[in-house]
C-alpha positions in Angstrom: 66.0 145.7 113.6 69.5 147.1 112.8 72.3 146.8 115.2 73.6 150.4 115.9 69.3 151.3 116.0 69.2 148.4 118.3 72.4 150.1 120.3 71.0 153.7 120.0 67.8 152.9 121.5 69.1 150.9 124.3 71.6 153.8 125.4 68.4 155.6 125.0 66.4 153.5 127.3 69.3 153.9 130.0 69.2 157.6 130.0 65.1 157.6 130.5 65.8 155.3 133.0 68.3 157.5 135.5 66.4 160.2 134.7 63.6 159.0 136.2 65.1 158.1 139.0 67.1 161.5 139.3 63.7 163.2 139.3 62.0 160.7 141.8 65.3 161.0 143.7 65.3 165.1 143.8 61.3 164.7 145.1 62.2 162.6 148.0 64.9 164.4 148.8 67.2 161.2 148.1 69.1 162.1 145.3 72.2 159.8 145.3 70.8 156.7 146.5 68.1 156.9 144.0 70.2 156.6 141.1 72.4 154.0 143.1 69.5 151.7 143.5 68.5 152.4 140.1 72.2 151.5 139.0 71.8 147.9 141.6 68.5 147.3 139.6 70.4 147.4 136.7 73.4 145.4 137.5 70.8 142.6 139.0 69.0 142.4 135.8 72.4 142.2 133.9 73.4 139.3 136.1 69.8 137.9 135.5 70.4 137.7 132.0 73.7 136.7 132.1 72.7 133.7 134.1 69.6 132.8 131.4 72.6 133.0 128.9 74.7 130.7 130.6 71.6 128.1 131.0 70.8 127.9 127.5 74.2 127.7 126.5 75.4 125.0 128.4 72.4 123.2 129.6 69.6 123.7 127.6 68.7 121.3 124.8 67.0 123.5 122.5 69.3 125.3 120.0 66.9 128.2 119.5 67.1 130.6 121.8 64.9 132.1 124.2 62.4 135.0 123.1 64.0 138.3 124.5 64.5 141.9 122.8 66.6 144.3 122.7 70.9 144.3 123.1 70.4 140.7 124.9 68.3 139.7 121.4 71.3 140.8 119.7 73.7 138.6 121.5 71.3 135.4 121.2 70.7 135.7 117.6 74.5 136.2 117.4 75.5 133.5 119.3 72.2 131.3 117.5 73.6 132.2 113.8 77.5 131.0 115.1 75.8 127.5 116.3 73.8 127.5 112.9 76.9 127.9 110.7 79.4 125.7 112.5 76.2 122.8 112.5 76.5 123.9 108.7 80.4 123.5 108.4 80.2 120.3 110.5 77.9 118.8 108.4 79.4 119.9 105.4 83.0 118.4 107.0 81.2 115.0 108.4 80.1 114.6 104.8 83.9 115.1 103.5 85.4 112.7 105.7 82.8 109.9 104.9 83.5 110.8 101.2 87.1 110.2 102.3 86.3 107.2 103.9 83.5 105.8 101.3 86.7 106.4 98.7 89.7 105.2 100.4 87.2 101.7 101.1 87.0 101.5 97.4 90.5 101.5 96.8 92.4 98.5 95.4 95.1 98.8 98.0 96.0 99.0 101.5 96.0 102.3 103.0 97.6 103.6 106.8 97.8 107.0 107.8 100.9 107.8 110.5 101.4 110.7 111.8 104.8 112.5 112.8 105.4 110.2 115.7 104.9 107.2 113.4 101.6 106.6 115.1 98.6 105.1 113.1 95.6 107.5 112.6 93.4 105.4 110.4 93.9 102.6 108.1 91.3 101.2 105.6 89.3 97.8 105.8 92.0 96.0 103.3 94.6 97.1 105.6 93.5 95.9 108.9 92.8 92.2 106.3 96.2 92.7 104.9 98.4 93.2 108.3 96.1 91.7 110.9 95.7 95.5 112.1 92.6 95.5 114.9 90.8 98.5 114.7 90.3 100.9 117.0 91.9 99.1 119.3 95.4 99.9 116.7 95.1 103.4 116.9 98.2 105.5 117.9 99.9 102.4 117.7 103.5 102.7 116.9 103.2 101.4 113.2 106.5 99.9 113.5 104.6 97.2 116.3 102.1 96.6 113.7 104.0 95.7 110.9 107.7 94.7 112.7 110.0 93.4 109.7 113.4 94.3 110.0 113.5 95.9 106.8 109.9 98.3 106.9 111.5 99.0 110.0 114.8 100.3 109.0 112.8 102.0 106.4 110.8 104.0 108.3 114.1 105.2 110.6 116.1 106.2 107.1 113.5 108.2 106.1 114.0 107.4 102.3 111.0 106.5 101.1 111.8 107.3 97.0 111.3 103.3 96.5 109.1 100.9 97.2 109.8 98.2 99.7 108.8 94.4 99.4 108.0 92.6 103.0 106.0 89.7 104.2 102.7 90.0 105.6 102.4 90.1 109.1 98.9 88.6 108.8 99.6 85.5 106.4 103.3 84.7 106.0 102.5 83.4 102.4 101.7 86.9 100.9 104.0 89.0 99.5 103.5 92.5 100.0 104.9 95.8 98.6 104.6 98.6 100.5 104.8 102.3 99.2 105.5 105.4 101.6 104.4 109.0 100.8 105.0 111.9 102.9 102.3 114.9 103.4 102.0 117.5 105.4 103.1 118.0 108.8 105.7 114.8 108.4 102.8 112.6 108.1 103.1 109.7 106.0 100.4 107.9 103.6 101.5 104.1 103.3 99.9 102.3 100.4 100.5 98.5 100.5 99.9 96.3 97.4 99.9 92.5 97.2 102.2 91.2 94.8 102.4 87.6 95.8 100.8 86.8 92.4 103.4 88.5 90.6 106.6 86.9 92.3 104.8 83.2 91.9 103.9 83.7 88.4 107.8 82.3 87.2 107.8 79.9 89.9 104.1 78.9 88.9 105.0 78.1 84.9 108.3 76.2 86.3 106.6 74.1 88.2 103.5 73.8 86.3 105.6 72.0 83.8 107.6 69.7 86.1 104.8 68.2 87.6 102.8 67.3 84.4 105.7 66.2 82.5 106.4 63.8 85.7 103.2 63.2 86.6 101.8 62.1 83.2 104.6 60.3 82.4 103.4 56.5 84.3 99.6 57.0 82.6 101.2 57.6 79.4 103.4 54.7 79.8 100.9 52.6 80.7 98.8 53.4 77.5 101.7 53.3 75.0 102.6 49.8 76.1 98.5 48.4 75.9 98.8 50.2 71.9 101.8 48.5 71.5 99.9 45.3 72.2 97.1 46.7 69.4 98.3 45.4 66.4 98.4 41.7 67.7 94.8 42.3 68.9 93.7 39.1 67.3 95.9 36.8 69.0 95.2 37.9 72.7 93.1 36.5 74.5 89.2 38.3 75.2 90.2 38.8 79.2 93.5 40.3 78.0 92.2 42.8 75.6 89.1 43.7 77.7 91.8 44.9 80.7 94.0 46.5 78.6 91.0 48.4 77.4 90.0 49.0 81.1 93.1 50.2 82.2 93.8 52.4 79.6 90.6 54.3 80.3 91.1 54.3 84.4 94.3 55.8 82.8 93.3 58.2 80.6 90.2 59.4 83.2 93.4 60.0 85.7 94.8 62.2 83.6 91.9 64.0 82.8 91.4 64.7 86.2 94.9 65.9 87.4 95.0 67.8 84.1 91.6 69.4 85.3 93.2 69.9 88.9 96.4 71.9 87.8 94.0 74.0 85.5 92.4 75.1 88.3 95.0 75.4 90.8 97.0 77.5 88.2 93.6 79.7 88.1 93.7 80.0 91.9 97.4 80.8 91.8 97.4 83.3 88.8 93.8 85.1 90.2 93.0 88.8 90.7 90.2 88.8 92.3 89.6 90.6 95.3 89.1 88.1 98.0 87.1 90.7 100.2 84.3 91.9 98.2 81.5 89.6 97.9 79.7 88.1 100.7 79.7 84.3 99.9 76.4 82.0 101.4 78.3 79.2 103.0 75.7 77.7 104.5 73.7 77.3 101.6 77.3 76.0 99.4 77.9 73.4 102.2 74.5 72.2 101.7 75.3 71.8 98.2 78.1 69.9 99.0 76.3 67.8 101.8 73.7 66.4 98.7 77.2 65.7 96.7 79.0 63.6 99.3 76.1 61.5 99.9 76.4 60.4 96.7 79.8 59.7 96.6 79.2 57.6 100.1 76.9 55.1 99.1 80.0 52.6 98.5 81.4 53.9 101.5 78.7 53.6 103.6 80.2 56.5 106.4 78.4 58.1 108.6 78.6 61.6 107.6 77.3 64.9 110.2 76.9 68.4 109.3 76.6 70.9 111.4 76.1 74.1 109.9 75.5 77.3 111.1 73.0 79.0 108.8 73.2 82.5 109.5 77.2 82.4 109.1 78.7 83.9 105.7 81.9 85.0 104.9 83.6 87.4 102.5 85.3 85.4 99.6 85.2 84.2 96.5 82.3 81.4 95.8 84.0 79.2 93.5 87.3 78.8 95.4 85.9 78.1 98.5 83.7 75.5 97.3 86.9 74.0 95.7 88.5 73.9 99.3 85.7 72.9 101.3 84.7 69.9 99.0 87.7 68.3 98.8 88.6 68.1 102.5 85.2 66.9 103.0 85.7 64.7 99.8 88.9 63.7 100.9 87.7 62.1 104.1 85.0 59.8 102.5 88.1 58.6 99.6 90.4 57.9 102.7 88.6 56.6 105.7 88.0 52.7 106.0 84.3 51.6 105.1 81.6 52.4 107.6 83.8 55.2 109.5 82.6 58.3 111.2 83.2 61.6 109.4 82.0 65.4 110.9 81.8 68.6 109.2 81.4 71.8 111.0 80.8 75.4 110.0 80.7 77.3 113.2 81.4 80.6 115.0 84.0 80.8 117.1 85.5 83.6 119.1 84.3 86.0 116.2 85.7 84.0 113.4 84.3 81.7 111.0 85.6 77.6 111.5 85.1 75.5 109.0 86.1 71.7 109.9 86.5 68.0 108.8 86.9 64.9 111.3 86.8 61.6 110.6 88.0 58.4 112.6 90.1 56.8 109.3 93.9 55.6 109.5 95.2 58.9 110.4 98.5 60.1 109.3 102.4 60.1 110.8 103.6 63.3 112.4 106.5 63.3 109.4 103.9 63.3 107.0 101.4 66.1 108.1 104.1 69.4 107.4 104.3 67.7 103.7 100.6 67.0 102.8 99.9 70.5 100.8 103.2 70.0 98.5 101.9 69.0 95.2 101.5 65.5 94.4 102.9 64.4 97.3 101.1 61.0 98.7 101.5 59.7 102.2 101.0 56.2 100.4 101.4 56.3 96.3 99.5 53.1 96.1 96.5 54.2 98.1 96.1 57.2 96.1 95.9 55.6 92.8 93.5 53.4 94.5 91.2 56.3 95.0 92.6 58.2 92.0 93.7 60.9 94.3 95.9 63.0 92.1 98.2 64.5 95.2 97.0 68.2 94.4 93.6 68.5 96.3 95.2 69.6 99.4 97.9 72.1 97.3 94.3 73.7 96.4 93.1 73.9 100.1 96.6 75.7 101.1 96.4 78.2 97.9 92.4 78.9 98.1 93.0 79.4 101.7 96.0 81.8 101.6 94.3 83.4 99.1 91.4 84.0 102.0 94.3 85.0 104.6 93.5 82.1 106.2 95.8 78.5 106.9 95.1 74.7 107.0 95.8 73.4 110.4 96.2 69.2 110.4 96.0 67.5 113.9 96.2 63.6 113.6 97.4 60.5 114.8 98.0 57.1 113.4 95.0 54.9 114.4 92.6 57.3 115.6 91.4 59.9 112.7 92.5 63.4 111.5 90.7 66.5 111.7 91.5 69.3 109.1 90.2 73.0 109.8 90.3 76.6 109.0 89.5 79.8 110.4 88.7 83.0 108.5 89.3 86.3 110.6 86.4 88.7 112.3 87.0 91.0 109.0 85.9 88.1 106.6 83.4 87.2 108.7 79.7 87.8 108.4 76.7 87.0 110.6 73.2 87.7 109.1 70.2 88.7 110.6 68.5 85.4 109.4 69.1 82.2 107.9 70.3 82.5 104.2 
């Protein structure tokens, strides 16, 4: 029914209705107080549907409304098609927002919205990995507490934001971040941070990629030259002579081989893309792997190796580099402890982050030694190493692979009773499933 038709026949309804009560007032002689009661009657069913109103607007759980006709139906279906098109609008802005979200997830950098008071309003997954940001519990955060160099800071108080600016990571002091600032409306400000450790290590990288191989393959080389040398006189040395020099020269040439192999791949690790956050890696199931390999490898040895792995615990990483990280600490420990020894690998949950851990009860190491053990090639004992063929870059690949997961090598040992090397990854990275993978 139309609205003025709905008005007309209401104003209508109101005049039959003190009429009535004008005549029935005029028969009983009660004129005035016949129309004031009518007049009460009306005002109590006003307030009657005023109340009914009120109910089903504010505690009723049905959105429809109650049945009723006339100027009251009006105002229900009103107030009902309101409810219906803000539900519409919300719906239609929920599904923005998680568009928004969905997108700024996918992008290849870190992203932080402040608003005018330099408060953070929302950040993206890579940027609570990036800056060690803990979300909610960061929001309206001063953004100047979450990332508190002395230089973003001045930054932010200049105002001048036509340049990048390159900072350290507050999360993993071995990245190298830039971060970008754009302002939008209001005086809010979009920050966009990029890591751009890769391309500051890139020179640094080549130099030292060709230091340490000339260096390094300099004794093998040596040591090969001088058995050719011998070569030619081949018939006058004796059988034990010639079947040593043979010997040695392939130990030698397997060496370099092998450290050849090793800066290959540290290079890869160092000069990698890839996201470290996209793919969920089965740990469990690579430590395993791992477990079958170092068996082999012990039966010389003779340790007794543990695992203790927790099979629902994943992380987000990349496969390959972590299985380079994981087996050589654990590879490590059989090379170095004494014959017979006690070595433990864990892969645990703890306080929300995934540990990953190697113990053994071998030699142990001196305090001077443990700060230097990632450097490449450098050997606690030179002699030992070429023992075990341990080309001094296994643990340069733990530090990279890990750095590269946000994540650090922490070394506790003592001489004489065993070292235990470990790693955490953060609540972000990790990833608990439902059963065991």
């Amino acid at each position: 029914m139309e609205k003025p038709l709905v008005w007309l026949l209401n104003i209508m309804a109101l005049l039959v209705w003190f009429a009535v009560a004008g005549v029935l007032g005029v028969y009983f002689e009660q004129f005035w107080m016949s129309l004031a009661l009518a007049a009460f009657v009306l005002i109590i069913k006003f307030y009657w549907d005023l109340y009914w109103l009120n109910n089903w607007l504010w505690h009723s759980k049905k959105l429809s409304p109650t049945i009723t006709h006339g100027v009251w139906g009006q105002i229900y279906k009103g107030i009902y098609d309101v409810q219906i098109k803000n539900r519409v609008k919300r719906k239609q802005l929920s599904e923005i927002i998680g568009t928004f979200k969905a997108g700024s997830e996918a992008l290849p950098d870190a992203a932080l919205v402040v608003n005018s008071k330099h408060e953070i309003m929302w950040c993206n997954r890579l940027a609570r990995i990036e800056l060690g940001i803990s979300w909610p519990e960061k929001q309206g955060v001063k953004v100047v507490d979450a990332i508190p160099q002395t230089e973003f800071v001045e930054l932010i108080k200049s105002k001048r934001f036509e340049f990048p600016l390159e900072i350290q990571s507050p999360a993993n002091a071995q990245k190298i971040l830039e971060v970008r600032i754009v302002p939008f409306v209001d005086s809010n400000l979009m920050l966009l941070i990029r890591d751009v450790t890769r391309l500051s290590q890139i020179e640094k990288m080549r130099k030292d990629f060709v230091a340490n191989v000339s260096h390094e393959l300099r004794t093998p080389l040596t040591v090969i030259n001088g058995y050719l040398e011998m070569l030619p006189d081949a018939a006058q040395l004796p059988p034990l002579m010639m079947n040593k020099a043979i010997a040695e020269m392939r130990t030698q040439s397997i060496r370099m081989q092998t450290l050849i192999e090793e800066l290959l791949q540290l290079s890869r690790i160092e000069a990698s893309n890839e996201r470290a956050f996209d793919k969920l890696v089965n740990v469990p199931q690579l430590l395993w792997q791992i477990q079958t390999e170092a068996q082999a490898l012990n039966r010389d040895k003779q340790h007794k190796l543990f695992f203790d792995i927790a099979p629902q615990l994943c992380v987000y990483g990349i496969e390959s580099e972590l299985r380079s990280a994981f087996s050589n600490l654990i590879f490590n420990a059989i090379h170095y402890t004494s014959d017979q020894g006690v070595i433990e690998v864990r892969w645990q949950l703890s306080k929300d982050c995934a540990r990953f851990s190697v113990k053994d009860n071998g030699d142990g190491i001196a305090a001077k030694d443990i700060n230097r053990l990632t450097e490449r090639f450098y050997r606690v004992d030179k002699a030992r190493s070429r023992k075990t063929g341990g080309s001094g870059l296994g643990l340069s690949i733990v530090k990279h692979v890990l750095t590269h997961h946000n994540s650090n090598l922490k070394i506790s040992s003592a001489l004489g009773v065993g070292s235990d090397f470990s790693c955490e990854f953060s609540a972000e990275l990790t990833f608990m499933t439902n059963k065991p993978m």
